[in-house]
N, C-alpha and C positions, 0 to 999 in steps of 0.2 A: 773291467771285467774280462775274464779268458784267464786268468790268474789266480789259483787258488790263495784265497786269505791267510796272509800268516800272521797266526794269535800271537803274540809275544805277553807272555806274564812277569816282564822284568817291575813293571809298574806297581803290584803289589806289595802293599809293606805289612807285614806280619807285628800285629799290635798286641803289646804285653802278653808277647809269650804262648801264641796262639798257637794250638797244640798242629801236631805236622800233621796229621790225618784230618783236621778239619781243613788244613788248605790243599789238601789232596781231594778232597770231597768239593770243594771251591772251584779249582782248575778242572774238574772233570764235569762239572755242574757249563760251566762258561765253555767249553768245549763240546759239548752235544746242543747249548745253543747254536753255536755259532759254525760250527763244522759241516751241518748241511747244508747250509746257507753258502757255506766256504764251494763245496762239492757241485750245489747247482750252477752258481753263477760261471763255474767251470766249464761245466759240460751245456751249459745253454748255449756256446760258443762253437759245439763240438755237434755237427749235422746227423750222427751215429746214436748218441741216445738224450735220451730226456729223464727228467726223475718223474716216476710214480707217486702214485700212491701208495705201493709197496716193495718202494723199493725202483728200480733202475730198468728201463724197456728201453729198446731199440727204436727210433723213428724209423718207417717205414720208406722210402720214396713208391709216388705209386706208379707203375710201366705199363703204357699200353702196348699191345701185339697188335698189329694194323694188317699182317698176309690176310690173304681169305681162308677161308673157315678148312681147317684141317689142316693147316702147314705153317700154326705155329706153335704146335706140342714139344719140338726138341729146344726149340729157344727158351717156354716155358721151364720145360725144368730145368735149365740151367741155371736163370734167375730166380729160381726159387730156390736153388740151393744157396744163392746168394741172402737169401732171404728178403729179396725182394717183393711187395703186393703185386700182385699181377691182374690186371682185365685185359679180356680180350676183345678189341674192336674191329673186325676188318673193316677194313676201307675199300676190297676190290673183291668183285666175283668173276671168276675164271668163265670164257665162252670158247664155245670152238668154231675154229673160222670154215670155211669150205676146203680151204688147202689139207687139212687133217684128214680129207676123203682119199687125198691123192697118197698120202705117205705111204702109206704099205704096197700099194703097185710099183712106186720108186725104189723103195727099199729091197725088192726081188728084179729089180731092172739090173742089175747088176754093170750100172756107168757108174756109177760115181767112186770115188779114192778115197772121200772121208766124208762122214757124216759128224758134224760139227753140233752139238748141244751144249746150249749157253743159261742154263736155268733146270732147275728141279723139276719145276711143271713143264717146261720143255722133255727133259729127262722120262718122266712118268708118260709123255703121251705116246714118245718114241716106243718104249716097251710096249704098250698099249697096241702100237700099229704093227710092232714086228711080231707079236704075235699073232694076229691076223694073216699077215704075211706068211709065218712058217706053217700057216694052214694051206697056204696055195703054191707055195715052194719053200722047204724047208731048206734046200740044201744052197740055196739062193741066202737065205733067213742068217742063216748060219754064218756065211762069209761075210754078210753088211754089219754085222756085230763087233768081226774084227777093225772094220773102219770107224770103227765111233771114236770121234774127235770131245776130249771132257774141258770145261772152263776152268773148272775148280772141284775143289774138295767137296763142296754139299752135291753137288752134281755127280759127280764120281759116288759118291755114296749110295747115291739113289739108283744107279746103273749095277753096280755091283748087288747091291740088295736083289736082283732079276739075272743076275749071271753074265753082266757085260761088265768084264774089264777092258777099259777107256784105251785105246792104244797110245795115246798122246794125251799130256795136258801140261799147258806151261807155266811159266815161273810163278807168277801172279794171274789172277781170277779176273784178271780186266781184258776185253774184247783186243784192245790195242796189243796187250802182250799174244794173246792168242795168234792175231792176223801177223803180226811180226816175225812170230817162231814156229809156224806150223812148218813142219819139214818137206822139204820137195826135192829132187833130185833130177839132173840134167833137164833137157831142153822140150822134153814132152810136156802136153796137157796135163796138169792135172784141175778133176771136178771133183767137187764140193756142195755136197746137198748141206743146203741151213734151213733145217726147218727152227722157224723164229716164231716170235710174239708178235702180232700185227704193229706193234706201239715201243718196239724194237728199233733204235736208232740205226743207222745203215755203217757204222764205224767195221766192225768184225768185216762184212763183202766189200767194203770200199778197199781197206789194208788189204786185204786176199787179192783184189784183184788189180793191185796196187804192182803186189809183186810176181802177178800172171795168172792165179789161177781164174779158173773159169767157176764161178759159183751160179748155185741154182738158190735162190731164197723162197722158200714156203714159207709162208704165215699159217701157221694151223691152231693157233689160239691168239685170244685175246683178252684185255681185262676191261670191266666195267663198274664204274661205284656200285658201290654195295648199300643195299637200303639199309637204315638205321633206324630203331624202333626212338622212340623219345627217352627211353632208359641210357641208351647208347650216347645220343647227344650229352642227357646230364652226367654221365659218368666221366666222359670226355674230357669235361671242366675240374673237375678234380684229378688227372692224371700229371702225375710232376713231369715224365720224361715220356719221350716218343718214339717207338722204335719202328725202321723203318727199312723194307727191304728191294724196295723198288721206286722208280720216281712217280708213277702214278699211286702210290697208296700217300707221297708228300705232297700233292696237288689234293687229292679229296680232304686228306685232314686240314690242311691247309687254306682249302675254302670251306670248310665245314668249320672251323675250330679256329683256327688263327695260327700265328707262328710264334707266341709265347712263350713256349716249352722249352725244355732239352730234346734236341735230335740225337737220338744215338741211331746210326745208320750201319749196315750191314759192309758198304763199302763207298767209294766215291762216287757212283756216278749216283747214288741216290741222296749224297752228300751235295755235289753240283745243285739236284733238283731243291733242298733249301736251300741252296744259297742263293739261286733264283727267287726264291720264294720270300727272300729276307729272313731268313730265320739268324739271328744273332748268335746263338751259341748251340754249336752238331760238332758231334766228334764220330769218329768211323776210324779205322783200321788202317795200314796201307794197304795188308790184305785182308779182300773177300772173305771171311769164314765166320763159320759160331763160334771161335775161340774168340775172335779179336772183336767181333761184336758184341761178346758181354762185357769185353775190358771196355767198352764205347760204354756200354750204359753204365761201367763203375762209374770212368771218370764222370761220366753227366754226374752221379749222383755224387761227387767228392766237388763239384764246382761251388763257389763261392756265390754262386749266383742263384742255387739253387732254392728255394725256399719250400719245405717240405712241411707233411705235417704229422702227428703225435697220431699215436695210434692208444 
């Protein structure tokens, strides 16, 4: 099977003269038996469609979105243009730490060189604090704008969207490339405010201060499993693929769910976190972005191992 049927009607023999429109009517009679037949066992092979009942539908794969609630709309529709089924489950809610009190007095202190933002909801609380800030010194406001250090593209997106263009952002979305290529020049200090995620591995201030700088790390959020109603859990078991954009949203579905699924992950280091986790088959990008993370979730859905169902 995977091989469409091929009828051969060499075997018939035409008896005393059997008029040619009767074995035209013959051949076409044994062809619509056997040609669907032909057609399905084809495409039963082929993970993209199934036969109907009328006619030929697309199997769905089904994707879950695992961010917390409101930050996974741009993933959403991109995978729906793919035509992929979509639920959305988060696995983490967003808190804020006590350091998020201090950001907008630092941010008009006017020490530091660069202000480094490694995440979106990083990104959104910055703005959130410089505005406050340009309530108590604007012209202070103004100049810590020019030092925003960007990770990456979704990051950058989100600064721009508030009128901060990133004055740096490196090759690749990964901490490692960041703390490597931030620019510095001759023998002076330079500082670095990171305000970070409490659950933020320490790679980005270790490289920086690797190669001298003086960083300040804030923690001014954090993330926390996200309740899950019992709709949420049964829905969970039917989602074919896993998308994932942090290592704590692969830890809750992971002891919530199991490690069954396709990982299609955002980037690697929430690629590491299954692979921690045992997860068998995660694909991810080399770089960070929503481009290369819906090619993550084609190929999950193009694996051999996927087993999907009809819609």
């Amino acid at each position: 099977i995977g091989t469409p049927l091929q009828l051969s009607f060499s075997g018939i023999i035409i008896i005393d003269g059997m008029a040619e429109n009767t074995v035209l009517l013959l051949i076409s009679c044994l062809a619509l038996v056997f040609l669907p037949c032909s057609i399905c066992f084809h495409i039963g092979h082929n993970p993209s469609v199934v036969r109907g009942s009328r006619g030929f539908t697309k199997i769905h794969a089904v994707v879950a979105l695992t961010r917390e609630v409101g930050n996974n709309d741009k993933l959403r529709k991109l995978l729906e243009k793919e035509s992929f089924d979509i639920v959305e489950i988060p696995c983490v809610a967003q808190k804020r730490c006590e350091g998020a009190e201090s950001l907008p007095s630092l941010i008009v202190s006017k020490q530091f060189d660069y202000i480094t933002i490694t995440s979106p909801a990083s990104a959104r609380l910055l703005m959130e604090s410089m505005q406050k800030a340009s309530e108590v010194d604007p012209e202070a406001t103004a100049d810590a704008k020019q030092r925003v250090v960007s990770i990456g593209k979704g990051t950058s997106d989100v600064l721009r969207k508030q009128g901060v263009e990133p004055c740096f952002e490196p090759s690749r979305a990964h901490a490692e490339d960041l703390a490597a290529e931030l620019p510095r020049s001759g023998e002076e200090p330079v500082k670095v405010l990171y305000p970070a995620s409490e659950l933020a591995a320490s790679v980005l201030e270790d490289g920086l201060r690797g190669r001298g700088f003086q960083v300040t790390r804030l923690d001014t959020y954090t993330t926390a499993p996200a309740q899950w109603t019992e709709e949420d859990y049964s829905r969970s078991k039917g989602v074919d693929i896993v998308t994932f954009g942090s290592p704590s949203t692969v830890r809750v579905w992971t002891e919530r769910v199991g490690n069954w699924q396709q990982a299609a992950c955002i980037g690697k280091t929430s690629a590491d976190a299954c692979h921690k986790g045992n997860w068998q088959h995660v694909y991810f990008p080399d770089s960070p972005g929503m481009k290369g993370w819906v090619e993550a979730v084609r190929e999950a859905s193009n694996s051999p191992n996927l087993s999907v169902r009809s819609s």
